[in-house]
VOTOR-864588 format. One record per residue: residue number from 1; residue in one letter; x, y, z of N, C-alpha, C in turn. Coordinates in steps of 0.05 Angstrom, whole numbers. Layout:
! VOTOR-864588
r nr=NUM, rest=A, n.px=X, n.py=Y, n.pz=Z, ca.px=X, ca.py=Y, ca.pz=Z, c.px=X, c.py=Y, c.pz=Z;
...
This chain:
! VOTOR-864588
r nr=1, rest=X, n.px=-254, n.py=-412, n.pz=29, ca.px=-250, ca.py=-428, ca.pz=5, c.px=-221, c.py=-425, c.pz=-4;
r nr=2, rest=X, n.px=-206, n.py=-450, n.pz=-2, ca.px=-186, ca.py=-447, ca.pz=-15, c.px=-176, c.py=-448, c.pz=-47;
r nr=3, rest=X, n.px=-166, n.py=-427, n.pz=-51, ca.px=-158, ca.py=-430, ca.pz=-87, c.px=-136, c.py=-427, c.pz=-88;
r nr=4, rest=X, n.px=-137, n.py=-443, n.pz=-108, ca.px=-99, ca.py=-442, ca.pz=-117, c.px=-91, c.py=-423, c.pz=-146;
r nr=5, rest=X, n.px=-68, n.py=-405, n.pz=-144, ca.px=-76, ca.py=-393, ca.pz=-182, c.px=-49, c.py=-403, c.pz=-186;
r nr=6, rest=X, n.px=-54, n.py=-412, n.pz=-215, ca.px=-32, ca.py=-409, ca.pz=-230, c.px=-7, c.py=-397, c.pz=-236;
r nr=7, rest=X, n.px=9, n.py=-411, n.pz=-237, ca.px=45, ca.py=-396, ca.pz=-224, c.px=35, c.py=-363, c.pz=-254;
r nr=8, rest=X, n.px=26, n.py=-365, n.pz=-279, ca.px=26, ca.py=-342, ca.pz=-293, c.px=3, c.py=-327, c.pz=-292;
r nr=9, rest=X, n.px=-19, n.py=-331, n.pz=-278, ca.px=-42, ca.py=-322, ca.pz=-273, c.px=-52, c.py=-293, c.pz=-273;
r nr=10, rest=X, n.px=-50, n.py=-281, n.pz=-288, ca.px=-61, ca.py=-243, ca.pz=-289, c.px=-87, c.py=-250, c.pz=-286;
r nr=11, rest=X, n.px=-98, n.py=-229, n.pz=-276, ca.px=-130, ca.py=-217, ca.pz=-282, c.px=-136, c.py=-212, c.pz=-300;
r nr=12, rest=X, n.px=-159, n.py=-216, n.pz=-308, ca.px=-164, ca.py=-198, ca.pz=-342, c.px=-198, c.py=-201, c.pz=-345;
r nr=13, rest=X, n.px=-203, n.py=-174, n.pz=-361, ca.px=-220, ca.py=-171, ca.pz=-361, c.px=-250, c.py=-185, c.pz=-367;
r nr=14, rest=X, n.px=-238, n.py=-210, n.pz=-386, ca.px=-258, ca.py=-227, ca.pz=-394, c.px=-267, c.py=-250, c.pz=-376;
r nr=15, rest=X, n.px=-258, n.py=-237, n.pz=-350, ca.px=-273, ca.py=-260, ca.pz=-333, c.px=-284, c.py=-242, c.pz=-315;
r nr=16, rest=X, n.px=-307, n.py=-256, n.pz=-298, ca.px=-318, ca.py=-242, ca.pz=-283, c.px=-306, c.py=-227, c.pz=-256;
r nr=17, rest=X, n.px=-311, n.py=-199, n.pz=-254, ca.px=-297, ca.py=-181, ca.pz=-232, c.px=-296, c.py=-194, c.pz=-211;
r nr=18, rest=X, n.px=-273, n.py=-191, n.pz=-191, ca.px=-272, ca.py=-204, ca.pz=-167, c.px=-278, c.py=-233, c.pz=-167;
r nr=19, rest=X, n.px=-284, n.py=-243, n.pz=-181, ca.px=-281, ca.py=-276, ca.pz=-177, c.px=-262, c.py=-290, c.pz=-160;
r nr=20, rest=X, n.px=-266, n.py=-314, n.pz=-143, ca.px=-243, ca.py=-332, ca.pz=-129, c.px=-213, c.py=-327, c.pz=-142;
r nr=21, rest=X, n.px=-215, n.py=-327, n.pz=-164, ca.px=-180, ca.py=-319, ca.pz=-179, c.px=-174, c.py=-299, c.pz=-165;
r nr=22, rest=X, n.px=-191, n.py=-280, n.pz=-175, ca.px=-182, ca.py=-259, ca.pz=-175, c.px=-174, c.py=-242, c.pz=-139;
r nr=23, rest=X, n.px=-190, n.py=-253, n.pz=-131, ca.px=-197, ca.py=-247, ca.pz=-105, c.px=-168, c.py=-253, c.pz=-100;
r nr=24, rest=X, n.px=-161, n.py=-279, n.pz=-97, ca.px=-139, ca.py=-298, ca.pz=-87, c.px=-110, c.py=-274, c.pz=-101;
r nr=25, rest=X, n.px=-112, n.py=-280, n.pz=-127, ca.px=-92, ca.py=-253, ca.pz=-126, c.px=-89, c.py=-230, c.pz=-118;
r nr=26, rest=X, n.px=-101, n.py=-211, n.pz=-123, ca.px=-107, ca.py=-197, ca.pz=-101, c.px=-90, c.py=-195, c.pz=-68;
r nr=27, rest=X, n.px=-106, n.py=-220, n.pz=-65, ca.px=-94, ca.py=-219, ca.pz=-31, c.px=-60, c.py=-225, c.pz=-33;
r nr=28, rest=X, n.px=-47, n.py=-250, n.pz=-48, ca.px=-31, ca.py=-252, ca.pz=-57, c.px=1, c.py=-228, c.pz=-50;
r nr=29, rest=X, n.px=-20, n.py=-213, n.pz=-73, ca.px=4, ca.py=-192, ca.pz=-79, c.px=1, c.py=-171, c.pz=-55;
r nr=30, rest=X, n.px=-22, n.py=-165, n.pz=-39, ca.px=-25, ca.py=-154, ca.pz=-18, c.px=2, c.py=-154, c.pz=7;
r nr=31, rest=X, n.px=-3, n.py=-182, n.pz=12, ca.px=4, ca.py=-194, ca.pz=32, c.px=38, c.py=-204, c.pz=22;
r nr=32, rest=X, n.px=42, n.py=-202, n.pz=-2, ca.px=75, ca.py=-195, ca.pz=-6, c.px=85, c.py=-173, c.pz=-2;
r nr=33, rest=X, n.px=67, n.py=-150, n.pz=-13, ca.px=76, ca.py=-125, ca.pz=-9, c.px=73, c.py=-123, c.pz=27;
r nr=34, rest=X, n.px=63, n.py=-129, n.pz=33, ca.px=60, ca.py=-121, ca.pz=73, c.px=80, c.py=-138, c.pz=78;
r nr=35, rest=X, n.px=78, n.py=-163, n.pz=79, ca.px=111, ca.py=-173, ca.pz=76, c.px=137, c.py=-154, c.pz=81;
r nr=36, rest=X, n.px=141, n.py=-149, n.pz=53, ca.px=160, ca.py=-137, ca.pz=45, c.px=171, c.py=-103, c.pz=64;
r nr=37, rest=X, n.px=138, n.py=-102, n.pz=63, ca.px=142, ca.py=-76, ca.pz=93, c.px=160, c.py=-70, c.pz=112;
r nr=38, rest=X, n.px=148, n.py=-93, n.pz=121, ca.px=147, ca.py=-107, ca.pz=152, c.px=186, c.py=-118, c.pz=147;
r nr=39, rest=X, n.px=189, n.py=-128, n.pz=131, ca.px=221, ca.py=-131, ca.pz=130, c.px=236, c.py=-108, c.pz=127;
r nr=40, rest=X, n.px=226, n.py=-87, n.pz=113, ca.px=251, ca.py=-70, ca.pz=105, c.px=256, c.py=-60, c.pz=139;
r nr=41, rest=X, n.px=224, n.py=-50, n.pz=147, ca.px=220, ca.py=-38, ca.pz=178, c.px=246, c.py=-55, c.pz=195;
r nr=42, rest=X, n.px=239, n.py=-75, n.pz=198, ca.px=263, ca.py=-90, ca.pz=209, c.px=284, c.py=-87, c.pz=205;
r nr=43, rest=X, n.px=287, n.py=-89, n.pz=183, ca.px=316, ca.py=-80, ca.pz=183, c.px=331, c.py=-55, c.pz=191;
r nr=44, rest=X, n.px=315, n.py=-34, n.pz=191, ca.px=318, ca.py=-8, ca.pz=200, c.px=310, c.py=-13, c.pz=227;
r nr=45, rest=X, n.px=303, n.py=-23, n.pz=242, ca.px=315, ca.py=-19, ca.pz=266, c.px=340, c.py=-39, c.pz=287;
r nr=46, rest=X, n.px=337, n.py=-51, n.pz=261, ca.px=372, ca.py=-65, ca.pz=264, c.px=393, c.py=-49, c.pz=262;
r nr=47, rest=X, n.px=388, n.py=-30, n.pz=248, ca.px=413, ca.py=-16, ca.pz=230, c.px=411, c.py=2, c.pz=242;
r nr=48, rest=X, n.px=388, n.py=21, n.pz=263, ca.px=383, ca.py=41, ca.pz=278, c.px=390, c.py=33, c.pz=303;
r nr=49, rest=X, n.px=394, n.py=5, n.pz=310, ca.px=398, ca.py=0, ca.pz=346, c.px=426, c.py=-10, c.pz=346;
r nr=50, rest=X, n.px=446, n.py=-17, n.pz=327, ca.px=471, ca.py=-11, ca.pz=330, c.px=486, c.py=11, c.pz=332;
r nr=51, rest=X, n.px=477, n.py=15, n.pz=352, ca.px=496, ca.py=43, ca.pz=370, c.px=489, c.py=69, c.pz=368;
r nr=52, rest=X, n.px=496, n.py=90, n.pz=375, ca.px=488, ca.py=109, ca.pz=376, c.px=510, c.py=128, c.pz=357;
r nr=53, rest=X, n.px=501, n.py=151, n.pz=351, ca.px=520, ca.py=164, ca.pz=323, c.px=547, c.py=171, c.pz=336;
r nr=54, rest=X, n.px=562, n.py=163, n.pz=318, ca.px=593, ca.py=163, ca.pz=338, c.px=617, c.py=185, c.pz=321;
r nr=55, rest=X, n.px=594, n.py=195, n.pz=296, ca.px=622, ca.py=213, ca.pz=277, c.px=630, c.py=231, c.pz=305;
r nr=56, rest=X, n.px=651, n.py=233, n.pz=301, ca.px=666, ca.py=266, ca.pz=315, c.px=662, c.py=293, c.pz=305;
r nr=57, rest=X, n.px=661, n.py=287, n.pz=274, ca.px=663, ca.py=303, ca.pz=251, c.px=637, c.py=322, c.pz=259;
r nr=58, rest=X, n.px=629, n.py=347, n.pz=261, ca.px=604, ca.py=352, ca.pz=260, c.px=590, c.py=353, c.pz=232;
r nr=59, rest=X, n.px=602, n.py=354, n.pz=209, ca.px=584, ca.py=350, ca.pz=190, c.px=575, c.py=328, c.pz=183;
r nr=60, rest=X, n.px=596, n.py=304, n.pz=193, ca.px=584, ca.py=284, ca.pz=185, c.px=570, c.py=271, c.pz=200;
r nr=61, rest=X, n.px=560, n.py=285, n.pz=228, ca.px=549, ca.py=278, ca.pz=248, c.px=514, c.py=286, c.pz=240;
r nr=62, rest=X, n.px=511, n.py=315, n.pz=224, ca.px=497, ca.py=313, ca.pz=225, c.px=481, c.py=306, c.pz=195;
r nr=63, rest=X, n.px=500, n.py=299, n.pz=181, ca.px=497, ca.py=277, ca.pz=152, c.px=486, c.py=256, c.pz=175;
r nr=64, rest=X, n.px=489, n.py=240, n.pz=183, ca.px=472, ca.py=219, ca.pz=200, c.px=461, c.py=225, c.pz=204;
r nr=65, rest=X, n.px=448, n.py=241, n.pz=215, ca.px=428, ca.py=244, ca.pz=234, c.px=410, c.py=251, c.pz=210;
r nr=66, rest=X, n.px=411, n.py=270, n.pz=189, ca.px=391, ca.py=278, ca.pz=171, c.px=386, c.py=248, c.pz=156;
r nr=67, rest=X, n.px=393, n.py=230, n.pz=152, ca.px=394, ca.py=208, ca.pz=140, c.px=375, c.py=190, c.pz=159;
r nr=68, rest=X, n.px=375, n.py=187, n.pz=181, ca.px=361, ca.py=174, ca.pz=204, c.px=342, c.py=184, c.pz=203;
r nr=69, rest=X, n.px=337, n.py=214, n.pz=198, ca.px=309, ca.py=232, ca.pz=205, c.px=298, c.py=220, c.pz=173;
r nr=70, rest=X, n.px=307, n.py=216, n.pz=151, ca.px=294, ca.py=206, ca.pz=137, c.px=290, c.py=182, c.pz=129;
r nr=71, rest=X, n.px=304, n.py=163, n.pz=146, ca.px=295, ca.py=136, ca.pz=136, c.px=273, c.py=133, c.pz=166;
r nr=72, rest=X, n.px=272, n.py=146, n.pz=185, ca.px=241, ca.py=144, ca.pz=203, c.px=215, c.py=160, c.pz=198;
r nr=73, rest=X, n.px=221, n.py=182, n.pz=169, ca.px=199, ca.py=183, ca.pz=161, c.px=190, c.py=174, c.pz=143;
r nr=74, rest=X, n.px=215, n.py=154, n.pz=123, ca.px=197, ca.py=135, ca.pz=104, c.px=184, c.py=112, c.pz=121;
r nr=75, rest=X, n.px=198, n.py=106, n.pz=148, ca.px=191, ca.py=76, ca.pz=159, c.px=158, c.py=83, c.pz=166;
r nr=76, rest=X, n.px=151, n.py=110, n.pz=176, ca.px=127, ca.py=130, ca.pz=184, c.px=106, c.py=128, c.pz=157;
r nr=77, rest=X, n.px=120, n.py=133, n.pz=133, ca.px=93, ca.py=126, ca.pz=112, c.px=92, c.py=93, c.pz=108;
r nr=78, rest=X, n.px=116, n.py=85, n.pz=114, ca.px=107, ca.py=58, ca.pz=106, c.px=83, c.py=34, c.pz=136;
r nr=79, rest=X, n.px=83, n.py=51, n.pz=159, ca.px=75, ca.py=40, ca.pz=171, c.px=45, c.py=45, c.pz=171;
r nr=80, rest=X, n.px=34, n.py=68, n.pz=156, ca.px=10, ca.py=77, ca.pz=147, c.px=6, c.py=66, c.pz=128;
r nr=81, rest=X, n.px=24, n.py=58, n.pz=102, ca.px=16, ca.py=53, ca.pz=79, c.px=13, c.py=14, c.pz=95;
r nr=82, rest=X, n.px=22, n.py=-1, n.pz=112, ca.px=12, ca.py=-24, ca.pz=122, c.px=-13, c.py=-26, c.pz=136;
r nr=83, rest=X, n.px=-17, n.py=2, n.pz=145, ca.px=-52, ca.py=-5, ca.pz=152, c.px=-71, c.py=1, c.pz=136;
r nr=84, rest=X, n.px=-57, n.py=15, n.pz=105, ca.px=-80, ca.py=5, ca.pz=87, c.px=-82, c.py=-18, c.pz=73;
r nr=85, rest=X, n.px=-65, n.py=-31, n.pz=75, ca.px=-63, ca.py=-54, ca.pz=62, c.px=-82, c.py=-76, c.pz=83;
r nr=86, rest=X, n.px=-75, n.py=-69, n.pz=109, ca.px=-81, ca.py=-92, ca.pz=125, c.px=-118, c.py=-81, c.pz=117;
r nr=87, rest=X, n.px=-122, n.py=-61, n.pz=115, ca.px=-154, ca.py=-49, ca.pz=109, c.px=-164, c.py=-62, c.pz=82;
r nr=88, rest=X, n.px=-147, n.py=-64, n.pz=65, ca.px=-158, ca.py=-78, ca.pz=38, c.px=-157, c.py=-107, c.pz=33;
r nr=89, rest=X, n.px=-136, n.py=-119, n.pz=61, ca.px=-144, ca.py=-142, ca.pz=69, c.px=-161, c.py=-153, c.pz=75;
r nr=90, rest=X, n.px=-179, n.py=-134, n.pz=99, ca.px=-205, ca.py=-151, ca.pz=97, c.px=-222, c.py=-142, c.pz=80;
r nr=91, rest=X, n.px=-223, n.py=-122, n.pz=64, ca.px=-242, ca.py=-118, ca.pz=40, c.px=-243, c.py=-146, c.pz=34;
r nr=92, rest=X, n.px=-216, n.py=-159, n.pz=23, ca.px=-216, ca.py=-180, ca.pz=7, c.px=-234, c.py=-201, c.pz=22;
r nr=93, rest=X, n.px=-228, n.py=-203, n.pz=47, ca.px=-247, ca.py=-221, ca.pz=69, c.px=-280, c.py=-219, c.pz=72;
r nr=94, rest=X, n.px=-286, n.py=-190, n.pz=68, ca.px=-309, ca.py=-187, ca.pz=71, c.px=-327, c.py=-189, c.pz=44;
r nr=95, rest=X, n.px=-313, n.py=-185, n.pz=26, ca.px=-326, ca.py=-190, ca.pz=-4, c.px=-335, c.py=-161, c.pz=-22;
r nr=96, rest=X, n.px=-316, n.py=-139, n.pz=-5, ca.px=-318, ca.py=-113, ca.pz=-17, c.px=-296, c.py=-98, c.pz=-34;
r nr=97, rest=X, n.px=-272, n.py=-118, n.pz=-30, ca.px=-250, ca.py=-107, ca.pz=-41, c.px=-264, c.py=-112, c.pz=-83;
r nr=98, rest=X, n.px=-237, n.py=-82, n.pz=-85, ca.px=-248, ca.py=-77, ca.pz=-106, c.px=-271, c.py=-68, c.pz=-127;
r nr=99, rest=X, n.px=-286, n.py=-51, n.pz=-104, ca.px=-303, ca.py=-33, ca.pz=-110, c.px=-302, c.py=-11, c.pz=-102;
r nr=100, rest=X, n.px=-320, n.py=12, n.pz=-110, ca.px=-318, ca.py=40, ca.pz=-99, c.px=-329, c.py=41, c.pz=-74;
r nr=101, rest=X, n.px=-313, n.py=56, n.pz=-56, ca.px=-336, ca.py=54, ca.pz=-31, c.px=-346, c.py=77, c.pz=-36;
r nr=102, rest=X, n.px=-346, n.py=96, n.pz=-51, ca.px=-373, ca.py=118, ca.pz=-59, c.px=-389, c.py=111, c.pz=-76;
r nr=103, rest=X, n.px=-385, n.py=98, n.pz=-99, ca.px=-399, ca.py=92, ca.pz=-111, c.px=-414, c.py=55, c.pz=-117;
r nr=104, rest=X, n.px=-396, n.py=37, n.pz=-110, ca.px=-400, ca.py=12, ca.pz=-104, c.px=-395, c.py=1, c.pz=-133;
r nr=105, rest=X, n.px=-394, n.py=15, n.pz=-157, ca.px=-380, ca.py=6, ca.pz=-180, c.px=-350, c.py=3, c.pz=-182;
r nr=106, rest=X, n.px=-345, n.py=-27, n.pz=-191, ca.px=-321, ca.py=-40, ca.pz=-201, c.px=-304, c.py=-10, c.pz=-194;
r nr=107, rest=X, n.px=-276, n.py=-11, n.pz=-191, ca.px=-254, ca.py=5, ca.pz=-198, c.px=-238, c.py=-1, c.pz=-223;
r nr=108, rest=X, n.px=-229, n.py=-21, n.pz=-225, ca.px=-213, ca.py=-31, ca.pz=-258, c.px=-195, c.py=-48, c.pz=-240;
r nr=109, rest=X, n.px=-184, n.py=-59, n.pz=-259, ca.px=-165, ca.py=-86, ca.pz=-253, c.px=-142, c.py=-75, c.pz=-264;
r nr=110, rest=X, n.px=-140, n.py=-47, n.pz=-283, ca.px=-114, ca.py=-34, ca.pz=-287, c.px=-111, c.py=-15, c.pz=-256;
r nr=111, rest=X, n.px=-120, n.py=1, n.pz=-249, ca.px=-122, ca.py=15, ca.pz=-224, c.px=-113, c.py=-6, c.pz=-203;
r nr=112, rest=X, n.px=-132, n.py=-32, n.pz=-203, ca.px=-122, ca.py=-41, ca.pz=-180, c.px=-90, c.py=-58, c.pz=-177;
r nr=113, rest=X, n.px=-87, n.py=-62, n.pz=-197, ca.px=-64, ca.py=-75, ca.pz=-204, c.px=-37, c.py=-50, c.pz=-203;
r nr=114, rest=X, n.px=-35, n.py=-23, n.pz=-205, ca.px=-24, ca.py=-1, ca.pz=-200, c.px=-25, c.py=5, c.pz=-169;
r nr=115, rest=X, n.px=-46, n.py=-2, n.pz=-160, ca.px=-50, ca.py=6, ca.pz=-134, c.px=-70, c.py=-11, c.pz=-117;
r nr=116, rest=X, n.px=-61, n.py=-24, n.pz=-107, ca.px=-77, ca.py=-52, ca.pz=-100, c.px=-93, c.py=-45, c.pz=-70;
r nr=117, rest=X, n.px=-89, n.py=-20, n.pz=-70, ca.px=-106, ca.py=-10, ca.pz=-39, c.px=-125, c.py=14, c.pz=-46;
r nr=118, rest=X, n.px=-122, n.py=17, n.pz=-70, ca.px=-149, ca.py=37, ca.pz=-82, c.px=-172, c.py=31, c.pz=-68;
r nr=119, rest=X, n.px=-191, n.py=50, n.pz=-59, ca.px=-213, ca.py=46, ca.pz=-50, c.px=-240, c.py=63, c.pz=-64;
r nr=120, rest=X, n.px=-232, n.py=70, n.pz=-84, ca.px=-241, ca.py=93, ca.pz=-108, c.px=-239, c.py=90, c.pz=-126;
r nr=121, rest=X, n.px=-256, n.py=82, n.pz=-148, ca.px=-250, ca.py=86, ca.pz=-178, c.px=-235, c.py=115, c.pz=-181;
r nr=122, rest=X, n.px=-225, n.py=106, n.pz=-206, ca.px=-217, ca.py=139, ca.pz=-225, c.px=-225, c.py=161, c.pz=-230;
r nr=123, rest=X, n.px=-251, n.py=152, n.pz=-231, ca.px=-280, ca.py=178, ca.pz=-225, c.px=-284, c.py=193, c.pz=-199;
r nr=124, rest=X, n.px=-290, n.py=170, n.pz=-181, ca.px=-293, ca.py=178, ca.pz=-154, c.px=-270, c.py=195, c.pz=-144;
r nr=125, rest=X, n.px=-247, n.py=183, n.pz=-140, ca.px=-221, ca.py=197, ca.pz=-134, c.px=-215, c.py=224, c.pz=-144;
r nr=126, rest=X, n.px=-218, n.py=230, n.pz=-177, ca.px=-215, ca.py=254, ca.pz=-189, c.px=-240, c.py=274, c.pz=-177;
r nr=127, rest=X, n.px=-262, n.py=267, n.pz=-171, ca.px=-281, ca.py=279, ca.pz=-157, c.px=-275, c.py=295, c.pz=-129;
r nr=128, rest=X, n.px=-258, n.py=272, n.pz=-110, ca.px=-252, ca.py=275, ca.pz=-87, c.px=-229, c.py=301, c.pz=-85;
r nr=129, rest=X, n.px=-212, n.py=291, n.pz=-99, ca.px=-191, ca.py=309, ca.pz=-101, c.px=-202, c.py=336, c.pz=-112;
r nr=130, rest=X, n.px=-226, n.py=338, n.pz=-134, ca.px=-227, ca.py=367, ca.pz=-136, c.px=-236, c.py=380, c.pz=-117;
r nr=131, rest=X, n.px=-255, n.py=371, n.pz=-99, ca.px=-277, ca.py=375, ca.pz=-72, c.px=-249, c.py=381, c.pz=-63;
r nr=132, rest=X, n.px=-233, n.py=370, n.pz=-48, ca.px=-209, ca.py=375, ca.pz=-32, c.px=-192, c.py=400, c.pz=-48;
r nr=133, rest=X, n.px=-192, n.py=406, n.pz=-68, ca.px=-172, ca.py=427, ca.pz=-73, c.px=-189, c.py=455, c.pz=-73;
r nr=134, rest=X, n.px=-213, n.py=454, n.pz=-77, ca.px=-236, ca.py=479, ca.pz=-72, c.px=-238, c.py=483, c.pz=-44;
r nr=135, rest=X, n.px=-242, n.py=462, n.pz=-25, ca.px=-240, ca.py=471, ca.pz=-3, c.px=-211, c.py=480, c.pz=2;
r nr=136, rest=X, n.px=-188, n.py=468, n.pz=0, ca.px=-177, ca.py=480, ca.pz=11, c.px=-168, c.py=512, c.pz=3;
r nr=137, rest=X, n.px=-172, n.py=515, n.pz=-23, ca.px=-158, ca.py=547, ca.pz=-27, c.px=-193, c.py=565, c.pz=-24;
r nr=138, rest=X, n.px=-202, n.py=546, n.pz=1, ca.px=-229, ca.py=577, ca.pz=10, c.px=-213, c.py=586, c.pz=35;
């Protein structure tokens, strides 16, 4: 089904959760942010396949190189943070986006709107994370 939203269109609470709007937004802003990914990525390896490091200087040789080592480990979370997105993409497809997958209650439309790949209410998540910090300091 195709929907069209409104060039000022927010979510809000007085309409029903996940509805066609909402859904449609949703994917929207998804699929700009993966977008936007997917370009910066590119460009970094534009800017990484022009040549190989050429300072003479050794400090500033290895100023490059520490600078390279960190723009391939942001390119590294960002290429993880695109397969959650591409994951909350088909949520949106399948008709689950924007619910808990532990609990199957709503997340919020503030949560999701902060973080549009949440897969956890506020509850759930604060839950998870305590479970995760008890295990880890056993």
């Amino acid at each position: 089904m195709l929907v069209t939203l409104p060039p000022d269109y927010r979510p809000s609470s007085d309409e029903e959760f996940m509805n066609p709007l909402q859904l449609e937004y949703f994917r929207q802003k998804l699929l700009k942010w993966r977008g936007d990914l997917v370009r910066e990525a590119g460009e970094t390896l534009t800017s990484m396949g022009q040549g190989g490091i050429i300072e003479a200087d050794l400090t500033d040789r290895a100023s490059v190189e520490t600078d390279r080592a960190l723009e391939l480990r942001t390119r590294d979370r960002a290429r993880k943070l695109i397969s959650k997105i591409d994951q909350a993409l088909e949520r949106v497809e399948n008709g689950t986006y924007g619910y808990c997958e532990e609990s199957g209650e709503p997340i919020g439309l503030r949560r999701l709107e902060a973080r549009p790949i949440a897969t956890m209410s506020i509850e759930a998540q604060e839950r998870h994370e305590r479970m995760e910090r008890v295990h880890r300091d056993d």
